[in-house]
VEXDREN-2710 file (C-alpha; in Angstrom, 1 decimal):
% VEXDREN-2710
k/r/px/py/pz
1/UNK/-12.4/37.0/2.2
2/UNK/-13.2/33.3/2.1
3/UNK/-11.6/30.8/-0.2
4/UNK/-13.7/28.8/-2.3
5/UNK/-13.1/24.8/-1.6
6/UNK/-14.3/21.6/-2.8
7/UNK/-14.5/20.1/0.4
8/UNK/-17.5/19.2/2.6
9/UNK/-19.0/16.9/5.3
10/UNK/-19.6/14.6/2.6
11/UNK/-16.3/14.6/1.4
12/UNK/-15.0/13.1/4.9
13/UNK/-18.2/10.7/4.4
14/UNK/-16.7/9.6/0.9
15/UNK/-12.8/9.3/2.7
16/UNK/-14.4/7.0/5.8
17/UNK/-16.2/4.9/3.5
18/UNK/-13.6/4.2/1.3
19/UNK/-11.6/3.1/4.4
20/UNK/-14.1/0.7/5.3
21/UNK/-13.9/-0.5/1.5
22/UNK/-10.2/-1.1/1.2
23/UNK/-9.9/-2.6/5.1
24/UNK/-12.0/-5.4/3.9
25/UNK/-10.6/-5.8/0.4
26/UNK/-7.1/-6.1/1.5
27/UNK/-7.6/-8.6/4.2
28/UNK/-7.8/-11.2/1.8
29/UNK/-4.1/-10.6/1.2
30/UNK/-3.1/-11.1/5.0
31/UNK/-4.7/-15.0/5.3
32/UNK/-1.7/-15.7/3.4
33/UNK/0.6/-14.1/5.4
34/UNK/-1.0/-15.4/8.2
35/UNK/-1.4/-18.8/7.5
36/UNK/1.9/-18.9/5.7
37/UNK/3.7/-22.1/7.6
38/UNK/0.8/-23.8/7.2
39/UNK/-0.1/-23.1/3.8
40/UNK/3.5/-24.3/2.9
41/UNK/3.3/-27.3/4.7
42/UNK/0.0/-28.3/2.4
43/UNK/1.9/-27.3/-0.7
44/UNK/5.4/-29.0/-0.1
45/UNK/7.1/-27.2/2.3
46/UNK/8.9/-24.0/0.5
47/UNK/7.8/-21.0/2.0
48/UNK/8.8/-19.2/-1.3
49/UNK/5.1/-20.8/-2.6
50/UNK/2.9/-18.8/-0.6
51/UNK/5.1/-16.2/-0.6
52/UNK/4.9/-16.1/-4.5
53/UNK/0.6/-16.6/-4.2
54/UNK/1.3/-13.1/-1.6
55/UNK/3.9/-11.4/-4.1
56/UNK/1.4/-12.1/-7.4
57/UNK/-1.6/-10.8/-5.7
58/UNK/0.2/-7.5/-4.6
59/UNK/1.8/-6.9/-8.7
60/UNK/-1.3/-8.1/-10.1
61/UNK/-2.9/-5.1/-8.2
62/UNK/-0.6/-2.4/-8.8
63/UNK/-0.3/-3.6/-12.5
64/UNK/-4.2/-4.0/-12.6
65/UNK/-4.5/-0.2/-11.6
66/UNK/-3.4/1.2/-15.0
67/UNK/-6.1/-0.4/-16.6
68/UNK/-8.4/0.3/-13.7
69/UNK/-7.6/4.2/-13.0
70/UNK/-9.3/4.4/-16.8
71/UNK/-11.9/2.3/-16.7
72/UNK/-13.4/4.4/-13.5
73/UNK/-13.1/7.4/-15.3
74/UNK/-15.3/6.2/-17.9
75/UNK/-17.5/4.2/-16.3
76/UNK/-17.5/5.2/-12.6
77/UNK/-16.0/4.1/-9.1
78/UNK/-18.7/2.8/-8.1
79/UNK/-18.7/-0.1/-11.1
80/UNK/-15.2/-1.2/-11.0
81/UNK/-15.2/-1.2/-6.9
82/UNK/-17.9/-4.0/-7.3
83/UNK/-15.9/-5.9/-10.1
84/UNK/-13.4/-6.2/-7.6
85/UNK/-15.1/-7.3/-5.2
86/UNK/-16.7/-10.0/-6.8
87/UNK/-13.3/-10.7/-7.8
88/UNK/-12.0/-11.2/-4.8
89/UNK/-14.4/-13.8/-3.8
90/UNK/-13.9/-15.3/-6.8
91/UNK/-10.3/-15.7/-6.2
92/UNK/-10.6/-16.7/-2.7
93/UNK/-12.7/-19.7/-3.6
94/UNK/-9.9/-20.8/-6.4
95/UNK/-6.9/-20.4/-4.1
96/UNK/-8.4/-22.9/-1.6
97/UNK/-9.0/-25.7/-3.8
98/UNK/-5.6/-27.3/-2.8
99/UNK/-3.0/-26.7/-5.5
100/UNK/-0.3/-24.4/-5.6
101/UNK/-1.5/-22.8/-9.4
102/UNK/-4.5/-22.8/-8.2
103/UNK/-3.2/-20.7/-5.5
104/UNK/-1.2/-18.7/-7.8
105/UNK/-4.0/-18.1/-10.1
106/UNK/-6.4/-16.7/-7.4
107/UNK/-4.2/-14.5/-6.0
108/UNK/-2.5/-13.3/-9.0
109/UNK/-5.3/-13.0/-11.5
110/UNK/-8.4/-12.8/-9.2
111/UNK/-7.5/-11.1/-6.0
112/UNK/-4.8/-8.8/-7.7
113/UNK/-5.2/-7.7/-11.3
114/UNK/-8.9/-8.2/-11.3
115/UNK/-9.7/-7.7/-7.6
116/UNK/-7.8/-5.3/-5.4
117/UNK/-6.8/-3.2/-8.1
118/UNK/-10.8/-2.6/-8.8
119/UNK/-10.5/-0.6/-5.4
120/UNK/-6.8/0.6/-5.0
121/UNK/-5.8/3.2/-7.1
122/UNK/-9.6/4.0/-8.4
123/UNK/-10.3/4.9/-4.8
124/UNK/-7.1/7.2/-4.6
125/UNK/-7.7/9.4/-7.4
126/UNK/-11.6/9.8/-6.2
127/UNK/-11.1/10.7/-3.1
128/UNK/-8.2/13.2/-4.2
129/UNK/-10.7/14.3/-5.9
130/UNK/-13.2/15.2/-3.2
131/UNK/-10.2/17.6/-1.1
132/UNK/-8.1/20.6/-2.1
133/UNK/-7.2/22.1/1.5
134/UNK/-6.7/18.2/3.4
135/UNK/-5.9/16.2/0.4
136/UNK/-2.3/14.6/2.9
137/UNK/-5.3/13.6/5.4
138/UNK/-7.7/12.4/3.5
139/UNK/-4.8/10.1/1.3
140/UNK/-3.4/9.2/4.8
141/UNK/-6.9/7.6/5.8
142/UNK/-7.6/6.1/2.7
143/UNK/-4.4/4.8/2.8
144/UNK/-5.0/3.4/6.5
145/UNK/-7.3/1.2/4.9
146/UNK/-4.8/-1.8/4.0
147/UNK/-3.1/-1.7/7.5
148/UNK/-6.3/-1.4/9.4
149/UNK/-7.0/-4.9/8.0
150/UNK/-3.5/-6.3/9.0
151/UNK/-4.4/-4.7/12.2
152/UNK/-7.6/-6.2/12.6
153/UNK/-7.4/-9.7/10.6
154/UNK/-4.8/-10.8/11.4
155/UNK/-5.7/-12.0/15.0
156/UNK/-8.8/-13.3/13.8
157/UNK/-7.1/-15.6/10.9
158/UNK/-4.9/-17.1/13.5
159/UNK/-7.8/-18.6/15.4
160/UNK/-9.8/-19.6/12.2
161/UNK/-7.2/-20.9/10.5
162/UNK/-6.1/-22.5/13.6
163/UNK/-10.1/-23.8/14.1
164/UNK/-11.3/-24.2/10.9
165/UNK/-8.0/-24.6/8.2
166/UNK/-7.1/-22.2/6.1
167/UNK/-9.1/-23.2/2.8
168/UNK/-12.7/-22.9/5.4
169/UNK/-11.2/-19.4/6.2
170/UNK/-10.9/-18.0/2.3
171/UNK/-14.4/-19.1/1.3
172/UNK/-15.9/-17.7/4.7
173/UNK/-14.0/-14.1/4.0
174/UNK/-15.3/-14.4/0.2
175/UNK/-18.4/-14.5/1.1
176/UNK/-17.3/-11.3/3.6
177/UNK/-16.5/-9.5/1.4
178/UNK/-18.6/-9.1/-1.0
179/UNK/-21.7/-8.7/1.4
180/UNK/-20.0/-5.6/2.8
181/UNK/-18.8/-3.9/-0.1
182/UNK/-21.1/-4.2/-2.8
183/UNK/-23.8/-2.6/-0.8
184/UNK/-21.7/0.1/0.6
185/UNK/-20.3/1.3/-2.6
186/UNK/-24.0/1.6/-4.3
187/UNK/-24.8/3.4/-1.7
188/UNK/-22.1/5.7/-0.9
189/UNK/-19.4/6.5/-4.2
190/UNK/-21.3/9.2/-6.7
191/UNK/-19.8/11.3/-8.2
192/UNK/-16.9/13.2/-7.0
193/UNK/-17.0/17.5/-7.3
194/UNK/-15.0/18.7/-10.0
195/UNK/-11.7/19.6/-9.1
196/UNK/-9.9/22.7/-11.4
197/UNK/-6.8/21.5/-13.6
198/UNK/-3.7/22.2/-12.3
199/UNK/0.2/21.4/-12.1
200/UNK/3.1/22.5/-9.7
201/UNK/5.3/22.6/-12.9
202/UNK/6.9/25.7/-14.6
203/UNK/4.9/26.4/-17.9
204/UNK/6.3/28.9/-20.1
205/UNK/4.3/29.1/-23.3
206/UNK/5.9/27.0/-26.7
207/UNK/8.2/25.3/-24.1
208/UNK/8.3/21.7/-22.5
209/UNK/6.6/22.5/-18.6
210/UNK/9.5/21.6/-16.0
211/UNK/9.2/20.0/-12.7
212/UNK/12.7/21.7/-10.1
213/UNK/13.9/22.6/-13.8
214/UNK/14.0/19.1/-14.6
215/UNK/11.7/17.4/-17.6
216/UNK/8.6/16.1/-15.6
217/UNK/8.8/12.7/-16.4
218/UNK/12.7/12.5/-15.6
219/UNK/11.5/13.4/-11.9
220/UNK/8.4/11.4/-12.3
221/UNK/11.1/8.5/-12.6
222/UNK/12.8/9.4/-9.7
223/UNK/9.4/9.3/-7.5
224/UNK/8.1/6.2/-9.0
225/UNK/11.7/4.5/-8.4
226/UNK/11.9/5.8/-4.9
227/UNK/8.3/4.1/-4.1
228/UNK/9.7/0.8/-5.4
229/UNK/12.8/0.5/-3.7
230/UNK/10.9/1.3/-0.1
231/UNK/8.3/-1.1/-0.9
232/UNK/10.7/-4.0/-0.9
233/UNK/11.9/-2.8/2.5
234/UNK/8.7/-2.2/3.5
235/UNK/6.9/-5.0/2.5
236/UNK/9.2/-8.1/4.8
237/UNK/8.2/-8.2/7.8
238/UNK/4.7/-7.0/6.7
239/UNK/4.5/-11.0/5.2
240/UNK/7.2/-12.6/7.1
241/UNK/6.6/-11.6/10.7
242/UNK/4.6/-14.1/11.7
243/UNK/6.6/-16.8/10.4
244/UNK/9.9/-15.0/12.1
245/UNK/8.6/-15.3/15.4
246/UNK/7.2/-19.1/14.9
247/UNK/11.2/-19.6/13.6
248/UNK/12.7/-17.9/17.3
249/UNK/10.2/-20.1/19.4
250/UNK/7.2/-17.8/20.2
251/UNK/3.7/-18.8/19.3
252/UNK/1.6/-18.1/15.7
253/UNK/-0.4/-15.9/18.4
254/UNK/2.3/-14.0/19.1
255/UNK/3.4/-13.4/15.9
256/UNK/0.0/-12.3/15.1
257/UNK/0.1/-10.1/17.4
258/UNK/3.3/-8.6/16.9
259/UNK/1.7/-8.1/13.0
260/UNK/-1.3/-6.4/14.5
261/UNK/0.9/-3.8/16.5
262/UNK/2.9/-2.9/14.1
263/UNK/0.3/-2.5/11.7
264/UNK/-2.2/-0.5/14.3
265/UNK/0.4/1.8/14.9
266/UNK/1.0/2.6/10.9
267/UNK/-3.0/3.5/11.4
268/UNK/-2.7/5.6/14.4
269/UNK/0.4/7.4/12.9
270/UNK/-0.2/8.1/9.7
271/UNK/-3.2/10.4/10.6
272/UNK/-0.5/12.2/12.2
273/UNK/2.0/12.3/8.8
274/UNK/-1.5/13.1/6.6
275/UNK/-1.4/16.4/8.7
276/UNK/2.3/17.2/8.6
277/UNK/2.2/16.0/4.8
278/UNK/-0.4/18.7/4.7
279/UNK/2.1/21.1/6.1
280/UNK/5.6/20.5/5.0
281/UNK/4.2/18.1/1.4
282/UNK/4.7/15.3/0.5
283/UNK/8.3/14.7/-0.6
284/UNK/10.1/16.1/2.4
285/UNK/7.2/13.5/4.3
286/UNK/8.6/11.0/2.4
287/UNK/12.3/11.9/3.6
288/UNK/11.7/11.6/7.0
289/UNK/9.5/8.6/6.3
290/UNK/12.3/6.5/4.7
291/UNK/14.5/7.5/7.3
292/UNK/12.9/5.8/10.3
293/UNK/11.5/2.8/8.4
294/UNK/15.2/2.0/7.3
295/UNK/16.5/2.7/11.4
296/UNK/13.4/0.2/12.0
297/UNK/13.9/-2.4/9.8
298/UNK/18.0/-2.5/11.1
299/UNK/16.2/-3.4/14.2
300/UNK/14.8/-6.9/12.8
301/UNK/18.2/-7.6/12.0
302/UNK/20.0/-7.1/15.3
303/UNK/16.8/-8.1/18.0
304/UNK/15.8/-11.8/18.1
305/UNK/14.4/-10.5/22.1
306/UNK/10.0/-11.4/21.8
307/UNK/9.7/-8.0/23.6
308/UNK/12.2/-6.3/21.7
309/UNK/10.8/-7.5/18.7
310/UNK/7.5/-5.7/19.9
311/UNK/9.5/-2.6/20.1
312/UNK/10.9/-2.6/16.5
313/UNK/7.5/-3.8/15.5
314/UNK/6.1/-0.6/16.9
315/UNK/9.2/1.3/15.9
316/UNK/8.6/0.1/11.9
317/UNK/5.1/1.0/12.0
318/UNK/5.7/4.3/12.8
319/UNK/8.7/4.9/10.2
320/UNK/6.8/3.5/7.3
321/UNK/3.0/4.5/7.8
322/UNK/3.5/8.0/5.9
323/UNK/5.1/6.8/2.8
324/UNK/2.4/5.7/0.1
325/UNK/-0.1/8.2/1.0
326/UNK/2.8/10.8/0.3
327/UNK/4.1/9.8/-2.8
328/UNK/0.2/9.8/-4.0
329/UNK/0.3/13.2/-2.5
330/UNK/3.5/14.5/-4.4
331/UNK/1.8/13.2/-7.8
332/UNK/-0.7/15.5/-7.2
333/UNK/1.3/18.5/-5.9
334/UNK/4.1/18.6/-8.6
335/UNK/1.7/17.4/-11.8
336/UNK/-1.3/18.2/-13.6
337/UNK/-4.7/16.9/-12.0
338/UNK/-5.7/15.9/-15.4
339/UNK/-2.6/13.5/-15.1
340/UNK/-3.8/12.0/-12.2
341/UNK/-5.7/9.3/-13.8
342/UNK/-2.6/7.6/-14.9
343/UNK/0.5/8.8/-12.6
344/UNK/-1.3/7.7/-9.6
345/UNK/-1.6/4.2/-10.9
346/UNK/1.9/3.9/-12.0
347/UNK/3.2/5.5/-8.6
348/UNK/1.1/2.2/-6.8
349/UNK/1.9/-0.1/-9.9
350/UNK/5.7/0.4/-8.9
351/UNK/4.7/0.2/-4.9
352/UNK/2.9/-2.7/-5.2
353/UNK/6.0/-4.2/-7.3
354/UNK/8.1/-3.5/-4.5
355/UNK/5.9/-4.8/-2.0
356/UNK/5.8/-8.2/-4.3
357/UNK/9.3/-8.4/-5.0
358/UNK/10.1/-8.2/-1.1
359/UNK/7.6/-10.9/0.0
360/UNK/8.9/-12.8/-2.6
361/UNK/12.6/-12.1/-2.1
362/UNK/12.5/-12.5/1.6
363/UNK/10.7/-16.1/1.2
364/UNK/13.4/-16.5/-1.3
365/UNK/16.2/-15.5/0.7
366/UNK/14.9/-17.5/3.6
367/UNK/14.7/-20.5/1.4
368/UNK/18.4/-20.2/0.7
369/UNK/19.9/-19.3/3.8
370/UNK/17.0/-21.1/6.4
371/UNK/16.9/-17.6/8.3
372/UNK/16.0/-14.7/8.3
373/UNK/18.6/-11.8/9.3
374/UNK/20.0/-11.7/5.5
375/UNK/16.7/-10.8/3.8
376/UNK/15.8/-8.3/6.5
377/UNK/19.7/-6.8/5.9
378/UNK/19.0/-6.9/1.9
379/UNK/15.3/-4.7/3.1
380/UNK/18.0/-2.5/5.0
381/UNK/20.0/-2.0/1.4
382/UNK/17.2/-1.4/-0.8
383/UNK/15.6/1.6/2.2
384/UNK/19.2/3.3/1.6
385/UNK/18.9/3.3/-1.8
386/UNK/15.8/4.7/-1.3
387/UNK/16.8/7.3/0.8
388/UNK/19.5/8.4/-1.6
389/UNK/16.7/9.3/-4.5
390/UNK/14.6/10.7/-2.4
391/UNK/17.4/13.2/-0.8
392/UNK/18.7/13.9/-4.7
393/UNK/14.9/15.1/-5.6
394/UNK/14.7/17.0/-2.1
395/UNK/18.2/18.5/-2.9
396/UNK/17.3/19.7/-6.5
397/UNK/13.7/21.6/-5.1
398/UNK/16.1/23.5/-2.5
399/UNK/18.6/24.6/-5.5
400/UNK/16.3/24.9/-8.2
401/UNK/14.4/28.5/-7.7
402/UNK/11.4/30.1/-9.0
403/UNK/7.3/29.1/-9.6
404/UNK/8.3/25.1/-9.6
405/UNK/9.9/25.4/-6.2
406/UNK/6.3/25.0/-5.0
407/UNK/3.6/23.6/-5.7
408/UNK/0.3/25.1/-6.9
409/UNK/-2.6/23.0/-4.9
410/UNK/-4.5/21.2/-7.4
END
């Protein structure tokens, strides 16, 4: 007897492109981090500038998904992909004009609200909606897309921004991106297959349904908390590698470098997590997840070694690569797909707020202290925290028994 399914070639087609998509998009947000000494230099000095033009641009996107999750509902991926794109140029071209609101203003407003967030959770909830069977792999690869540019851009900023400055760098990459993704999204994003509505709750008729017993929104709460708190952790030496290393004595190049590892590796490995995700779901994923990032990110604390800082590098890319494509993944195993439209945004609104505050904290932090072993410590305290909520949610699906101890695929 064969099982009917939604997926296709095309529907691999779909996830590939929208890799591409969000690989470009996102390396506007990694010139910053990048070029983050010198940027500060230009702009007085404080690091906590740049690192405030970084943290605006990554709320701006996650807060700019609630309004864009809708919008492509109603009027189409497609049509809110290009908006951001053009967006992004846009903002690019303001944030190099010298001041730091006008670097605040391009990032925040431009390459975040209106920009990324054209692309980020939009492209989520599509391509969700083009699996049933391989939904954890094909949100794993999507998900790839933002670390595939820190894998790949990085390196290449270094040398531009070292050849050309870093304002001659955001008006080249504006231009970028918008030749390469305006095309490939009118070409590529129709309409996704419908997918059948569906929830991993308990629905007894006249009652309130029940995620592990629990009202769905009180675990909803829990999830969305969890992706915050790792996202702080997760976030710091993402932005603040590359300055760490220039701080110990080893070249922008290495640091670069460093960034690029630890960022290739998140690729290589979270193909892998998509598959176990597939297997074991997503919130056990997610345990295991937080687990190594927060043994990872101890590592930055303790290891001022260049190669040993390689090693964590490599060790933190591993530990963190599984954990936003899983928490998209656990929206859409424990609620209903009609939901989607809206959980999914507020799951990467709350991300991307922890990614903000930790850029912004750990510039902060640096700021006050001139180094940077407490902010990665305070990344170490926030991943525990993490832990803790994820292991109470994991705790009450083991105790609580019956039809919401699983999820129905959606």
């Amino acid at each position: 007897m064969t099982t009917q399914t939604i997926e296709t070639r095309a529907s691999w087609v779909v996830a590939s492109v929208s890799l591409v998509l969000a690989a470009v998009a996102f390396g506007a947000l990694w010139i910053v981090a990048v070029g983050l000494k010198t940027i500060a230099a230009d702009l007085g000095g404080a690091r906590s500038a740049p690192s405030l033009a970084s943290s605006l641009a990554w709320l701006g996107s996650s807060v700019g998904g609630l309004m864009m999750g809708p919008l492509a509902e109603r009027y189409g991926v497609r049509s809110t992909v290009i908006f951001g794109a053009v967006s992004i140029c846009i903002g690019l071209f303001i944030s190099q004009l010298g001041e730091t609101w006008q670097l605040y203003l391009g990032h925040g407003l431009f390459i975040g609200l209106l920009g990324t967030a054209g692309l980020n959770a939009p492209l989520y909830i599509y391509v969700s909606r083009w699996f049933d069977r391989r939904r954890g792999s094909a949100l794993a690869l999507l998900s790839s897309g933002l670390y595939l540019a820190g894998t790949v851009w990085p390196p290449i900023f270094e040398r531009a921004i070292a050849m050309v400055g870093w304002r001659m760098t955001m008006l080249a990459y504006g231009v970028l991106v918008a030749a390469v993704i305006v095309p490939l999204a009118v070409v590529f994003l129709k309409q996704a297959p419908e997918t059948p509505t569906a929830t991993g709750a308990t629905v007894v008729p006249g009652e309130t349904p029940h995620v592990f017993g629990w009202p769905p929104n009180v675990v909803f709460g829990l999830l969305v908390a969890a992706a915050f708190l790792c996202c702080v952790t997760m976030s710091m030496p993402q932005n603040h590698l590359v300055a760490l290393c220039s701080d110990l004595g080893y070249s922008a190049q290495s640091g670069a470098a460093m960034l690029s590892l630890l960022l290739g590796v998140g690729v290589l490995t979270r193909q892998i997590w998509g598959a176990i995700a597939d297997r074991i779901g997503g919130l056990s994923t997610l345990l295991i997840s937080s687990l190594l990032q927060g043994l990872a990110m101890t590592g930055f604390v303790v290891t001022q070694d260049e190669w040993g800082l390689y090693g964590v590098a490599a060790a933190f890319g591993a530990g963190f690569s599984a954990l936003i494509p899983a928490y998209v993944l656990a929206v859409r195993e424990y609620f209903p797909a009609r939901e989607a439209s809206w959980r999914v945004p507020v799951v990467l609104l709350l991300s991307g707020s922890g990614m903000s505050t930790g850029t912004w904290l750990a510039g902060a932090l640096y700021d006050y202290f001139g180094f940077y072993a407490p902010a990665f410590a305070v990344g170490v305290a926030f991943n525990i925290a993490n832990f803790i909520v994820l292991a109470t949610l994991i705790l009450r699906r083991r105790h609580y028994t019956g039809a919401s101890a699983g999820a129905i695929p959606a």
